[in-house]
KEBA-206398 format. One record per residue: x, y, z of N, C-alpha, C in turn; residue in one letter; residue number from 1. Coordinates in steps of 0.001 Angstrom, whole numbers, padded with zeros to 6 digits. Layout:
# residues N
+---------+---------+---------+---------+---------+---------+---------+---------+---------+------+-----+
!      nX !      nY !      nZ !     caX !     caY !     caZ !      cX !      cY !      cZ ! type ! seq !
+---------+---------+---------+---------+---------+---------+---------+---------+---------+------+-----+
!       X !       Y !       Z !       X !       Y !       Z !       X !       Y !       Z !    A ! NUM !
...
+---------+---------+---------+---------+---------+---------+---------+---------+---------+------+-----+
This chain:
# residues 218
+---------+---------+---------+---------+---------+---------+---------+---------+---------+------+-----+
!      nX !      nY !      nZ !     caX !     caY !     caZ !      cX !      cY !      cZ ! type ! seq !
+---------+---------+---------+---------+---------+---------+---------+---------+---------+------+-----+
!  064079 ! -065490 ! -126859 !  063311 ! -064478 ! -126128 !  064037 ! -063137 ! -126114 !    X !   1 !
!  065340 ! -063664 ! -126012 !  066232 ! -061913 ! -125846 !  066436 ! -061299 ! -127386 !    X !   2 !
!  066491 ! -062337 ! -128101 !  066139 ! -061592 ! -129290 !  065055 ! -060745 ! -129820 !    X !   3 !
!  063930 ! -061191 ! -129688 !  062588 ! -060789 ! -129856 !  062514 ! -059142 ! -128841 !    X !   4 !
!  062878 ! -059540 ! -127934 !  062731 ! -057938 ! -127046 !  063650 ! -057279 ! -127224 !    X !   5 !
!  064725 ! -057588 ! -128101 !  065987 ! -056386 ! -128917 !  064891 ! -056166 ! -130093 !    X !   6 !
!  064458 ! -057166 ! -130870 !  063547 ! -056598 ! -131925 !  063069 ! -055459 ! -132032 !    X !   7 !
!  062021 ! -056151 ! -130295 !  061002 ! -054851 ! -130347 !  061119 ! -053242 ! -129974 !    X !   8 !
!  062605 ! -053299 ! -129226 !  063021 ! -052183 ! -128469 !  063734 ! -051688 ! -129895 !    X !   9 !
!  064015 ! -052037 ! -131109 !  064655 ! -051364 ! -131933 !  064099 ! -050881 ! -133081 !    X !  10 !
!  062544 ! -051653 ! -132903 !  061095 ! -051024 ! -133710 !  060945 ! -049702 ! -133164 !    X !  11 !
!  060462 ! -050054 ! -131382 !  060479 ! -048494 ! -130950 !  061207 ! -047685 ! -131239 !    X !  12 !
!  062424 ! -047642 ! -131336 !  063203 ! -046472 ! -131483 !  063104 ! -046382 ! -132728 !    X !  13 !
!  063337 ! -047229 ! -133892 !  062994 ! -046795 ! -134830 !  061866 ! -045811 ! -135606 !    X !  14 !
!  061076 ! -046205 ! -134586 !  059544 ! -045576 ! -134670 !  059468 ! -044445 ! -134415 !    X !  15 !
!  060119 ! -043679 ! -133606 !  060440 ! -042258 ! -132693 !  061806 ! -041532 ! -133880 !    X !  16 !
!  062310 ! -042065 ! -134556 !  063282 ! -041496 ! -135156 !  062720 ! -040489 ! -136415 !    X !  17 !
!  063360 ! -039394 ! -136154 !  062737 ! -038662 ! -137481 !  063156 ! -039055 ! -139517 !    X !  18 !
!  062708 ! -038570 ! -140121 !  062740 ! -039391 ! -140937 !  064042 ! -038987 ! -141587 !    X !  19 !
!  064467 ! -037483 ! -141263 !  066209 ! -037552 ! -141999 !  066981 ! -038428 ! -141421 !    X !  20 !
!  066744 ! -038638 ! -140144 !  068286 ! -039218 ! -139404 !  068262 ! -041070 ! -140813 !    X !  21 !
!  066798 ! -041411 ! -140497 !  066402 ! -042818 ! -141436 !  067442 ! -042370 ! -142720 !    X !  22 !
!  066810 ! -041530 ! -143469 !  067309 ! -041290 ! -144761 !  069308 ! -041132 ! -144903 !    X !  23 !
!  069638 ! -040680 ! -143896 !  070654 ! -040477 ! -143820 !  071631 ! -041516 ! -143208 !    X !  24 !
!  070833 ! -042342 ! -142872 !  071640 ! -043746 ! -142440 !  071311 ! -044684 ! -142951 !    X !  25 !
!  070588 ! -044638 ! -144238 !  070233 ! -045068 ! -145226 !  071372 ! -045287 ! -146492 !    X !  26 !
!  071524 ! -043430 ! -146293 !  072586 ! -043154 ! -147626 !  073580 ! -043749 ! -147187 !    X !  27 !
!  073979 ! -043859 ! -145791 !  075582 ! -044078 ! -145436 !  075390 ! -045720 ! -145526 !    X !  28 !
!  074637 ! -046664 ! -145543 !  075008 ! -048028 ! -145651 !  074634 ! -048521 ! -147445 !    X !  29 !
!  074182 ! -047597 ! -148086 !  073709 ! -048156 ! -149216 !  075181 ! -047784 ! -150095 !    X !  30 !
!  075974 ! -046523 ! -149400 !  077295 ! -045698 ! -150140 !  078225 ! -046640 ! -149951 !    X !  31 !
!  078227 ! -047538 ! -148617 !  079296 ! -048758 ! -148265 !  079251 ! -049968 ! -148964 !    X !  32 !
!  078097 ! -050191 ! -149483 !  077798 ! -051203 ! -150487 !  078081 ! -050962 ! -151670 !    X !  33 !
!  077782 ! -050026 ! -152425 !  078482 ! -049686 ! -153698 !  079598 ! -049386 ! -153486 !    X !  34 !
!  080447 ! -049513 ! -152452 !  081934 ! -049694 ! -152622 !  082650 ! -050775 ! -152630 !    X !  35 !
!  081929 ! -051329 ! -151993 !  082206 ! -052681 ! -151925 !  081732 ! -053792 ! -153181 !    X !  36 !
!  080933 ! -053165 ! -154003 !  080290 ! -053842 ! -155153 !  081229 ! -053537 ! -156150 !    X !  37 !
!  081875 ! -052245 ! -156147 !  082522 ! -051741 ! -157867 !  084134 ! -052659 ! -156947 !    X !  38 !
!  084546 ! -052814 ! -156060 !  086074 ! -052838 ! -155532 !  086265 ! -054607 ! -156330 !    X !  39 !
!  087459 ! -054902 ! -156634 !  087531 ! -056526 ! -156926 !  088077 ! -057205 ! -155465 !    X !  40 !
!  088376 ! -058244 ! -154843 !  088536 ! -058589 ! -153649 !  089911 ! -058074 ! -153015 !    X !  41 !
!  089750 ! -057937 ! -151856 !  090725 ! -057335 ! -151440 !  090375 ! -056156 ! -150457 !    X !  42 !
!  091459 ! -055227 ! -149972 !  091208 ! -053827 ! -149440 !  089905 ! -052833 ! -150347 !    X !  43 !
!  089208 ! -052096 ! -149336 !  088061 ! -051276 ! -150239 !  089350 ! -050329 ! -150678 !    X !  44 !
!  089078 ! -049749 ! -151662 !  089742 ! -048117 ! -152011 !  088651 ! -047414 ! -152550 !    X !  45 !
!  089217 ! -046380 ! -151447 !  088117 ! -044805 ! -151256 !  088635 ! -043571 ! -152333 !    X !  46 !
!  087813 ! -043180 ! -152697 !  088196 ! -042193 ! -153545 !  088009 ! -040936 ! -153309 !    X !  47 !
!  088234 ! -039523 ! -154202 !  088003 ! -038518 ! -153392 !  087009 ! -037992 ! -152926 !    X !  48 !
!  085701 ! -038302 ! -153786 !  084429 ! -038221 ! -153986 !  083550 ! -038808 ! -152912 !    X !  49 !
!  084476 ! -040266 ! -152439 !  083740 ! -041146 ! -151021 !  083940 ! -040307 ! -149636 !    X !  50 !
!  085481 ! -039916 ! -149894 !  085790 ! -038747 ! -148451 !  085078 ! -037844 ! -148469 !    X !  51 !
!  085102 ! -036634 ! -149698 !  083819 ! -036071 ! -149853 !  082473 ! -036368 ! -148676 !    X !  52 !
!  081841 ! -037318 ! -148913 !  080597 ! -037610 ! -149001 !  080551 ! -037395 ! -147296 !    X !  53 !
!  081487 ! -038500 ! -146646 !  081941 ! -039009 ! -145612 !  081878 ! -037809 ! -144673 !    X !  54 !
!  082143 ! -037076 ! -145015 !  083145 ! -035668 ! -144195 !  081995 ! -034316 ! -144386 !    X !  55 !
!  081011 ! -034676 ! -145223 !  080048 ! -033725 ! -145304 !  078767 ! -034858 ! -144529 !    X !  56 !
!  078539 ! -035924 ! -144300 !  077448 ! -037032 ! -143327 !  078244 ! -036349 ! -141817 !    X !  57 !
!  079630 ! -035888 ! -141731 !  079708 ! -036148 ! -140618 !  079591 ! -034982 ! -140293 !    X !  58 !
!  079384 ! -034040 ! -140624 !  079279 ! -032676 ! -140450 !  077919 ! -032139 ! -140161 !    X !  59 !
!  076797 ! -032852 ! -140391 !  075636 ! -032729 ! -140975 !  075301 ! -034023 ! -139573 !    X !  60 !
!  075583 ! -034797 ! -139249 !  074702 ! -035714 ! -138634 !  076448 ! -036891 ! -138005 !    X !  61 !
!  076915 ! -036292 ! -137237 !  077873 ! -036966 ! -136220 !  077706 ! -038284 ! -135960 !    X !  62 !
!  076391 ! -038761 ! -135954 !  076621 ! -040318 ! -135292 !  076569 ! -041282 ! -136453 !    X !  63 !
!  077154 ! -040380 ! -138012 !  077181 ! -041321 ! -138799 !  078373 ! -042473 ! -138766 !    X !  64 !
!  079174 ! -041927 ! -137767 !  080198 ! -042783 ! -137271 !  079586 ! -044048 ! -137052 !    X !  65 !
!  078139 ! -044193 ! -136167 !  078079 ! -045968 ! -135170 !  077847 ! -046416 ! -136799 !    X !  66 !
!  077420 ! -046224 ! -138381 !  077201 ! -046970 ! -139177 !  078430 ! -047223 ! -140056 !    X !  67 !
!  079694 ! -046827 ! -139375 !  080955 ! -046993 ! -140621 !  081443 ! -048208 ! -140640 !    X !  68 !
!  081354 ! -048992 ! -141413 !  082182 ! -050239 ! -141187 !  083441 ! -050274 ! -142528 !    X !  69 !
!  083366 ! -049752 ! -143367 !  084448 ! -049837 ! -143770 !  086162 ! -049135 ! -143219 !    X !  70 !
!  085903 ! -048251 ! -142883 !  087208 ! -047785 ! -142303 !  086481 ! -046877 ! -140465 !    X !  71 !
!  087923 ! -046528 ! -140116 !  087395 ! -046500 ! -138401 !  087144 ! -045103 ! -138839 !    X !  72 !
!  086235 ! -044807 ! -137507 !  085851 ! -043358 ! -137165 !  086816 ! -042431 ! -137110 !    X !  73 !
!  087709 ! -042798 ! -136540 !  088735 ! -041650 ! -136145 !  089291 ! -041551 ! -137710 !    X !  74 !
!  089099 ! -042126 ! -138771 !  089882 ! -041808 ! -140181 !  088529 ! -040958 ! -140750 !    X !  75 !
!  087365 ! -040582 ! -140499 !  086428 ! -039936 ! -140939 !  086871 ! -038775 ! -140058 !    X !  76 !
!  087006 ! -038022 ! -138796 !  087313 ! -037442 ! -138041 !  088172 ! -036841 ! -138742 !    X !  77 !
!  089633 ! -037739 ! -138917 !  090772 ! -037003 ! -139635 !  090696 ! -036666 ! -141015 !    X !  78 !
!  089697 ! -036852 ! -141537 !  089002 ! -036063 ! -143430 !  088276 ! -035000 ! -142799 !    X !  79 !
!  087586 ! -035207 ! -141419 !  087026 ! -033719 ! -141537 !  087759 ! -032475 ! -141059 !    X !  80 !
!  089013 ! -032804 ! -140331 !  089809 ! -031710 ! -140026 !  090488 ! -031276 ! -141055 !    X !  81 !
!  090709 ! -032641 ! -142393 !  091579 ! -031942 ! -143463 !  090831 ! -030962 ! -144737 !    X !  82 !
!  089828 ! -031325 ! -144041 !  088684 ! -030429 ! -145010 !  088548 ! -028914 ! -144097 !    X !  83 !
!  088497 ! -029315 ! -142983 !  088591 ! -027800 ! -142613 !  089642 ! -026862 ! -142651 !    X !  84 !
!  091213 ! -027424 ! -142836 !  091963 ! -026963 ! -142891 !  092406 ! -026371 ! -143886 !    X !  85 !
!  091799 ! -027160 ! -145592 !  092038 ! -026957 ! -146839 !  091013 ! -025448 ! -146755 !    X !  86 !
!  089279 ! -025499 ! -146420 !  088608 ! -024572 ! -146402 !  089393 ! -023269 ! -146183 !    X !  87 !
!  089860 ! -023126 ! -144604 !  090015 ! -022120 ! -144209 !  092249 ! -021541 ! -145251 !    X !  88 !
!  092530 ! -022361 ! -145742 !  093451 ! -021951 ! -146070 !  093146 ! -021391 ! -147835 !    X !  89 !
!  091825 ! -021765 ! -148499 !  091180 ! -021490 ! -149732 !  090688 ! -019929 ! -149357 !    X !  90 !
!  089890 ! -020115 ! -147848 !  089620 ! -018376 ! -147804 !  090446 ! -017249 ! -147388 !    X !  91 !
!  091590 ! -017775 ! -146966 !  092837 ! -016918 ! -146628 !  093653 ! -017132 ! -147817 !    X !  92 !
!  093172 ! -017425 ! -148952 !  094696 ! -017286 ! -149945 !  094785 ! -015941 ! -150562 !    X !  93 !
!  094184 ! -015354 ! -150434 !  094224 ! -013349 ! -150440 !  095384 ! -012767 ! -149692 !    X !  94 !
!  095339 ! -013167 ! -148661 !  095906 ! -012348 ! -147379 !  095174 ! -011142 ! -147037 !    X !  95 !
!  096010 ! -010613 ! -146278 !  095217 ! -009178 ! -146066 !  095408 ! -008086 ! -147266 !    X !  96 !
!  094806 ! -007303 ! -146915 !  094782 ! -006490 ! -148278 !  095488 ! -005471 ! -147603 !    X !  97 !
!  096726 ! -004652 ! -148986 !  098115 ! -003968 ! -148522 !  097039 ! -002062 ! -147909 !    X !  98 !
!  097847 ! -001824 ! -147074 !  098141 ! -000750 ! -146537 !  098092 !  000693 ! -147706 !    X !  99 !
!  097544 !  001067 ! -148422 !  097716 !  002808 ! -148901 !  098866 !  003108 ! -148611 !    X ! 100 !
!  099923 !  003603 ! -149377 !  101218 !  004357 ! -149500 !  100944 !  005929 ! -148742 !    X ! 101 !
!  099380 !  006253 ! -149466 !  099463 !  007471 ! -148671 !  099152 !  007371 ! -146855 !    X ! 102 !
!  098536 !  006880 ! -146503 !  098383 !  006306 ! -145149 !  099283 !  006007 ! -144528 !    X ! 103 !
!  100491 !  005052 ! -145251 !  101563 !  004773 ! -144174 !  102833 !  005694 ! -144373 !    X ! 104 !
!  102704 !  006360 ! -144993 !  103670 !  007935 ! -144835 !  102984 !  008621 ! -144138 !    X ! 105 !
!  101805 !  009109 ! -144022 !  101026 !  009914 ! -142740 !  101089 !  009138 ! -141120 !    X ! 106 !
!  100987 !  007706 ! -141549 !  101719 !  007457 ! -140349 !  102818 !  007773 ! -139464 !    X ! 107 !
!  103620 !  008156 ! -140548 !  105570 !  008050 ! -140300 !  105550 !  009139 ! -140010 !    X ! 108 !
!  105141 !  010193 ! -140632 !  104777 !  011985 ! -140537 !  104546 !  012121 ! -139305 !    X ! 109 !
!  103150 !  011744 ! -138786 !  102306 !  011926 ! -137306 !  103835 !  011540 ! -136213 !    X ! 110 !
!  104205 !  010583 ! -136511 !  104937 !  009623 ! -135656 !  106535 !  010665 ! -135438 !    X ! 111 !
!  106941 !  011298 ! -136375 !  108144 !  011990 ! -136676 !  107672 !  013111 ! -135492 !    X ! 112 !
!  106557 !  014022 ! -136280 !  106689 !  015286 ! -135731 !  106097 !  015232 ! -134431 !    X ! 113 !
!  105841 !  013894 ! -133834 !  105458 !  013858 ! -132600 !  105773 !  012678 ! -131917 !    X ! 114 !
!  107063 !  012501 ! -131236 !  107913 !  011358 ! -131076 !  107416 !  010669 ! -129423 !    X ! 115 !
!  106206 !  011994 ! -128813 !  106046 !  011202 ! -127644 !  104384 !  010816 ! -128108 !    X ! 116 !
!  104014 !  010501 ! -129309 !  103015 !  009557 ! -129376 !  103125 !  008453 ! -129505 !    X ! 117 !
!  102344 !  007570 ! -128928 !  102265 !  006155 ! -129038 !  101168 !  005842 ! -130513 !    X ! 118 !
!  101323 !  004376 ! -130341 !  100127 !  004036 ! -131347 !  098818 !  004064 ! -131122 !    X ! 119 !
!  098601 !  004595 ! -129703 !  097344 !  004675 ! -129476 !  096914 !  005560 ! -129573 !    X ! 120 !
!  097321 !  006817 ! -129654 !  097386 !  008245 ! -130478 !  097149 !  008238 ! -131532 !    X ! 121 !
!  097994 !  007807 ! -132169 !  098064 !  008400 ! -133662 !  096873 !  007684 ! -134217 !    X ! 122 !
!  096613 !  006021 ! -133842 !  095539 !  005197 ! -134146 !  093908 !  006376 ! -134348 !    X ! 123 !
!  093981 !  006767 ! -132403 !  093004 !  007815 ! -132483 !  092894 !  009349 ! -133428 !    X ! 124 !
!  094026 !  009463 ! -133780 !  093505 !  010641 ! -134974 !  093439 !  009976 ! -136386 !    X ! 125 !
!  093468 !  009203 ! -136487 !  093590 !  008572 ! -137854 !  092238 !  008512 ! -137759 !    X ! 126 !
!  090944 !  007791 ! -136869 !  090135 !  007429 ! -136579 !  089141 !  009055 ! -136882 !    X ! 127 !
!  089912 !  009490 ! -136246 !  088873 !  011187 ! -136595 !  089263 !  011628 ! -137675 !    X ! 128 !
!  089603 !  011581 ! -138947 !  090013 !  011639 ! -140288 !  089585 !  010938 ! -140879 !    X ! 129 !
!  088769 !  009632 ! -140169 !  087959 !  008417 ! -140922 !  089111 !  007733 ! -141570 !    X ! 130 !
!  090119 !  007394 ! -141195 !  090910 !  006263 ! -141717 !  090755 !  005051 ! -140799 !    X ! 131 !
!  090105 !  004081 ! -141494 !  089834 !  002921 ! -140140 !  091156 !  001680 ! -140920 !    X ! 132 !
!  091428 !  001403 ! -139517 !  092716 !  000864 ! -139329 !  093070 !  000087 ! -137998 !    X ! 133 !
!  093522 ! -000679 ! -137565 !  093703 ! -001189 ! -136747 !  095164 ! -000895 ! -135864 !    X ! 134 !
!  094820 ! -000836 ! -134524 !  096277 ! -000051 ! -133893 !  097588 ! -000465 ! -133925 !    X ! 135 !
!  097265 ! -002164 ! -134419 !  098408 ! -003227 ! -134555 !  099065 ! -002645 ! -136162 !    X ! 136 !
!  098442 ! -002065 ! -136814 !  098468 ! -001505 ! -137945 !  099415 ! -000395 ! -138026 !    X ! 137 !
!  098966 !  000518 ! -137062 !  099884 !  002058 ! -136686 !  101069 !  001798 ! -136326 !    X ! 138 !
!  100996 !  000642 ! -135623 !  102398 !  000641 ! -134425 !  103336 ! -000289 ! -135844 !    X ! 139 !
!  102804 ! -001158 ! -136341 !  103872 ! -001820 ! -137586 !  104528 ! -000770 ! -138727 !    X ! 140 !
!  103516 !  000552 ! -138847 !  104186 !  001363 ! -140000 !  104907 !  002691 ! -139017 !    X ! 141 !
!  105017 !  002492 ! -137646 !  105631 !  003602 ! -136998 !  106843 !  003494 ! -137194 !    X ! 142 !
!  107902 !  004189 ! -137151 !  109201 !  004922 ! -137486 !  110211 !  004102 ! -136064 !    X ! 143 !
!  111117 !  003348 ! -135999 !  111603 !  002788 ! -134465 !  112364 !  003975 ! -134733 !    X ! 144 !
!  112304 !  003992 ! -133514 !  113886 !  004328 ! -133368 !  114941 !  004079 ! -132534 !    X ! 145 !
!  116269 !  004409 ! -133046 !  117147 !  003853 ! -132948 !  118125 !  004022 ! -132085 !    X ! 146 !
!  117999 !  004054 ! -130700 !  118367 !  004598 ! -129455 !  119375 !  004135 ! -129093 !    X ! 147 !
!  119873 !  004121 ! -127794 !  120517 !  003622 ! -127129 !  120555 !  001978 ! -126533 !    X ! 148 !
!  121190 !  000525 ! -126837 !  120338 ! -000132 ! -126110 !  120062 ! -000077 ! -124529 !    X ! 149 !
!  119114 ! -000388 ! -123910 !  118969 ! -000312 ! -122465 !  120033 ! -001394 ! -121814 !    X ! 150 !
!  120760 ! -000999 ! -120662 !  121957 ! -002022 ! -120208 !  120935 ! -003276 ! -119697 !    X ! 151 !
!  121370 ! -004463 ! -119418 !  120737 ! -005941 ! -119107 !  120709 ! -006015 ! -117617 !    X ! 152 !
!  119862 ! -006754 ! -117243 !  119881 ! -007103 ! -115687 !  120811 ! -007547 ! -115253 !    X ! 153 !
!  122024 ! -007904 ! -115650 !  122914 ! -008516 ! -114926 !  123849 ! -007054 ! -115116 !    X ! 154 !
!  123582 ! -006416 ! -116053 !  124891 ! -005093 ! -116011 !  124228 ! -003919 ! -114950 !    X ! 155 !
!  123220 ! -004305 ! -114597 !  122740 ! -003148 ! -113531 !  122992 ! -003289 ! -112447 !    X ! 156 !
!  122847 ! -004676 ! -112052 !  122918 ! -004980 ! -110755 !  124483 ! -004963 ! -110471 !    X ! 157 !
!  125457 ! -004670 ! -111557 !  126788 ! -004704 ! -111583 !  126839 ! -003412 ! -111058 !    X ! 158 !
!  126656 ! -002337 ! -111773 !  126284 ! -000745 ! -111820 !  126236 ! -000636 ! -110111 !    X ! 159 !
!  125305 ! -001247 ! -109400 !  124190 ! -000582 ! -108609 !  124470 ! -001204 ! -107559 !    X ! 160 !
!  125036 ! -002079 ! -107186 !  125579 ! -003206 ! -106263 !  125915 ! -002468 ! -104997 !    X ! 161 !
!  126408 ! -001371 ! -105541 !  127266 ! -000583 ! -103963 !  126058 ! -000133 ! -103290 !    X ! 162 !
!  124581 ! -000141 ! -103703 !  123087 !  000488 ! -103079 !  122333 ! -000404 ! -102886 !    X ! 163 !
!  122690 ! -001551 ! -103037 !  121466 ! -002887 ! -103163 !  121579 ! -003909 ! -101945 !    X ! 164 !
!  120732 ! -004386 ! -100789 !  120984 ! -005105 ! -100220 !  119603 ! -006314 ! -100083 !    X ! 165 !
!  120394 ! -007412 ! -099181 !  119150 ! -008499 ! -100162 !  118739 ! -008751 ! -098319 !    X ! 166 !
!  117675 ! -008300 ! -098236 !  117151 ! -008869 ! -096993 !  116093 ! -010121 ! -096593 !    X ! 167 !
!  116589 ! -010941 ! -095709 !  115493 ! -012373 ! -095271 !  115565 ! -012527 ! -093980 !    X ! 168 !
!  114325 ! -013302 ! -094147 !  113385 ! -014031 ! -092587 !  113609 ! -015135 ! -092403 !    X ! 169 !
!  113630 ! -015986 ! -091505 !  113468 ! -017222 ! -091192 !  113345 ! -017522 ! -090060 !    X ! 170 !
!  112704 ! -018710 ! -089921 !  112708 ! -019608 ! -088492 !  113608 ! -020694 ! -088099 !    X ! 171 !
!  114428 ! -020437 ! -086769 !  115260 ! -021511 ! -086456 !  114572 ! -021798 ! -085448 !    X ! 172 !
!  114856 ! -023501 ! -085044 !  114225 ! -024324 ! -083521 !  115555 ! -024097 ! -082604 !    X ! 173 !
!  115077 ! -024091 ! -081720 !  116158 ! -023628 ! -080672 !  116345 ! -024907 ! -080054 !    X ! 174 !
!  117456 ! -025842 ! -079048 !  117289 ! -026780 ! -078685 !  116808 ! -027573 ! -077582 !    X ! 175 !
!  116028 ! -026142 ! -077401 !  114793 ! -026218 ! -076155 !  113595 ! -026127 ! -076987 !    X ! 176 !
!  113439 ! -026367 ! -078635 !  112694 ! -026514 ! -079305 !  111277 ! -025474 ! -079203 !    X ! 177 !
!  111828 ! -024248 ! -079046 !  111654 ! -023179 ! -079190 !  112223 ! -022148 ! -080534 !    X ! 178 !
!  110858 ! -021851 ! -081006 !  111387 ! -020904 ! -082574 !  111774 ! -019427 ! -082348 !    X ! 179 !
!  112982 ! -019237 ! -083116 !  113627 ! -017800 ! -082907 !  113805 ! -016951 ! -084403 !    X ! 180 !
!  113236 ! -016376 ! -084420 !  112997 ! -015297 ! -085901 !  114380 ! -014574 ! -086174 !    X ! 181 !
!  114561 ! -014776 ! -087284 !  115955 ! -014627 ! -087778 !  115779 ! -013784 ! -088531 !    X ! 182 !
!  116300 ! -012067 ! -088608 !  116506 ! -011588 ! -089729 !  117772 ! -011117 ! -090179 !    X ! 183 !
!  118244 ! -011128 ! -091712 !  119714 ! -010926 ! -091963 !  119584 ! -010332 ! -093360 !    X ! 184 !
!  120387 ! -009149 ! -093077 !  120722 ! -008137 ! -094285 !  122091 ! -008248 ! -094935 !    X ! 185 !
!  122459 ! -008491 ! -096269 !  123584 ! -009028 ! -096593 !  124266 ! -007980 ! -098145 !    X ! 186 !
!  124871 ! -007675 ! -098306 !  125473 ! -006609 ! -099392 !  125642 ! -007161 ! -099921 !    X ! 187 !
!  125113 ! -006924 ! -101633 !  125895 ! -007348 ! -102680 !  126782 ! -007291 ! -102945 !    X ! 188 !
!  127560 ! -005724 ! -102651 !  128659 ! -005461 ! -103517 !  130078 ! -005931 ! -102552 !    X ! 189 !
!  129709 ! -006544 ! -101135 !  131019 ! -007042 ! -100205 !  131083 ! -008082 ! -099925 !    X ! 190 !
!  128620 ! -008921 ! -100243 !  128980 ! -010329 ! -099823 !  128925 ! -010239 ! -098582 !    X ! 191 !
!  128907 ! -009457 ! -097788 !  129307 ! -010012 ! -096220 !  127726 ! -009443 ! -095497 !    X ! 192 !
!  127671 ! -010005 ! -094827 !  126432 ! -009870 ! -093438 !  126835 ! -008242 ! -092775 !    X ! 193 !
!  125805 ! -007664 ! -093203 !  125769 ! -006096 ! -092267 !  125054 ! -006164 ! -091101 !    X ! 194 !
!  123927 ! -007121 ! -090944 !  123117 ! -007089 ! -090014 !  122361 ! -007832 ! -090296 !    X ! 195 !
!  122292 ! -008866 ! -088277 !  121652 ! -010177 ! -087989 !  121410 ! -009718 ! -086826 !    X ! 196 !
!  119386 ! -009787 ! -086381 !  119093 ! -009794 ! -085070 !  118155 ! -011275 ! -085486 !    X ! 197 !
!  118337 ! -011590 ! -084095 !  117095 ! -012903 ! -083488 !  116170 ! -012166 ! -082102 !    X ! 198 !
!  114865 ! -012663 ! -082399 !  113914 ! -012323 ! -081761 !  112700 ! -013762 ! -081486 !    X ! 199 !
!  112535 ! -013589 ! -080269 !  111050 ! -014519 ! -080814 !  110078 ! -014013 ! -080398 !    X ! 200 !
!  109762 ! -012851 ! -080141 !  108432 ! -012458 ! -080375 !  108775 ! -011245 ! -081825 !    X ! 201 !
!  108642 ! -011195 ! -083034 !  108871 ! -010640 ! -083999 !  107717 ! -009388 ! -084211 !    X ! 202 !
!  107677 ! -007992 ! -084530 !  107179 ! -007199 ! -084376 !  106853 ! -005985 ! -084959 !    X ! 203 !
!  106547 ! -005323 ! -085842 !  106296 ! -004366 ! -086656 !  107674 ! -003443 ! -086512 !    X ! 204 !
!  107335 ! -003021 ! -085221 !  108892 ! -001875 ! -084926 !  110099 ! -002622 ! -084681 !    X ! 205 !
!  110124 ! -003993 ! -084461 !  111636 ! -004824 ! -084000 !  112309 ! -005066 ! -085646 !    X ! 206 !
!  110937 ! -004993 ! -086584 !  111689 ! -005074 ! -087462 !  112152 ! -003334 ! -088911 !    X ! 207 !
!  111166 ! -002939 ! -088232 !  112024 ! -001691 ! -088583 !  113124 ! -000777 ! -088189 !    X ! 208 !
!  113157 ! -001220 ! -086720 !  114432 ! -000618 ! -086014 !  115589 ! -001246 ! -086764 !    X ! 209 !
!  115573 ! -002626 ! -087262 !  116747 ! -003470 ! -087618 !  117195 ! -003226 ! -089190 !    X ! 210 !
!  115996 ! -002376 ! -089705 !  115952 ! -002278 ! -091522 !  116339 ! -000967 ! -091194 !    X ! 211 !
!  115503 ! -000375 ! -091208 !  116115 !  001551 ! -091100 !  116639 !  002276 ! -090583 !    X ! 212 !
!  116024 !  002228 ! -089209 !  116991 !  003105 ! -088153 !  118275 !  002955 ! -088223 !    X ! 213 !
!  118493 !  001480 ! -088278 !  119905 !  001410 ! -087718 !  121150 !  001712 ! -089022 !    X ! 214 !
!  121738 !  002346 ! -089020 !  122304 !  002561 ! -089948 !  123539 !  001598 ! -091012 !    X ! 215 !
!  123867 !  001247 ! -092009 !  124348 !  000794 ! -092227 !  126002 !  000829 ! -091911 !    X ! 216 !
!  126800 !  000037 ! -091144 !  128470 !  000340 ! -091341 !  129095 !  000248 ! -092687 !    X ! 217 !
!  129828 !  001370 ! -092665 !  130331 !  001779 ! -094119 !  131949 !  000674 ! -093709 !    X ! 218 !
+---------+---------+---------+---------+---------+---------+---------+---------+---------+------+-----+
């Protein structure tokens, strides 16, 4: 009985199916049989022509996967990424196409006799001269130059130490379990605590009297 009503439920659907998806799951079980017909016993072997086929069904109609029985889905999956990968590396084997000699000396020119332009400048007059170009373009044929290096964060804060102080907040419980607002200002360049008030009601002006007003001891 449960057979007969899988029958019929797979007439219906069959019945509702358009006629490529038929044709095309047609080709894919009749292509598994002639592989299996030319192979002598043993493992199938696929050729390049079968991946081919495989990798263009799956591109074209995805659920040719539920009909694969010779090898798993995920190995059809992995032919179609290597097909996309071969594609897109066949249409990039050009590269980009080179830069005009005269263009990237007018670059260097613009860039020389005017050292506080950026590339977004020069990009824009190139653009009103009708040279189309891209700004990533300008800024690769611009001129560096060769400055000074800038000192490192750790050599500044070396530098600057005698002007720098590191200020924090916190909450302590008191042992009447009561919270008391802690603030403490501490020098880099001595290390030592310049200034610690506690408060517990904390306050716009309690804490600027303690940052500014009060002056630092030298």
């Amino acid at each position: 009985m449960l057979e007969r009503v899988r029958f019929i439920v797979a007439a219906i659907v069959r019945r509702f199916r358009s006629r490529t998806v038929l044709e095309l799951e047609n080709l894919a079980l009749r292509h598994q049989l002639h592989v299996l017909r030319r192979q002598r016993p043993g493992r199938p072997r696929l050729f390049m022509i079968d991946r081919l086929l495989w990798v263009w069904l799956f591109r074209i109609w995805p659920r040719c996967l539920d009909t694969m029985v010779l090898v798993k889905p995920a190995t059809v999956v992995q032919w179609h990424r290597q097909g996309f990968r071969l594609f897109w590396r066949w249409r990039s084997r050009s590269g980009r196409p080179s830069l005009d000699r005269e263009v990237r000396d007018l670059i260097r020119q613009m860039n020389a006799a005017n050292p506080l332009w950026g590339a977004p400048r020069i990009h824009g007059e190139l653009l009103k001269l009708g040279i189309e170009i891209s700004q990533a373009t300008v800024a690769k044929y611009m001129v560096r130059g060769r400055g000074t290096p800038s000192p490192t964060w750790r050599s500044f804060l070396r530098n600057q130490a005698a002007g720098i102080a590191a200020i924090d907040m916190f909450v302590v419980a008191s042992a009447s379990f009561r919270l008391l607002y802690v603030m403490i200002i501490l020098a880099h360049d001595r290390r030592k605590i310049v200034q610690f008030d506690v408060t517990r009601h904390p306050t716009a002006g309690w804490l600027t009297s303690s940052t500014i007003l009060r002056s630092r001891p030298t």
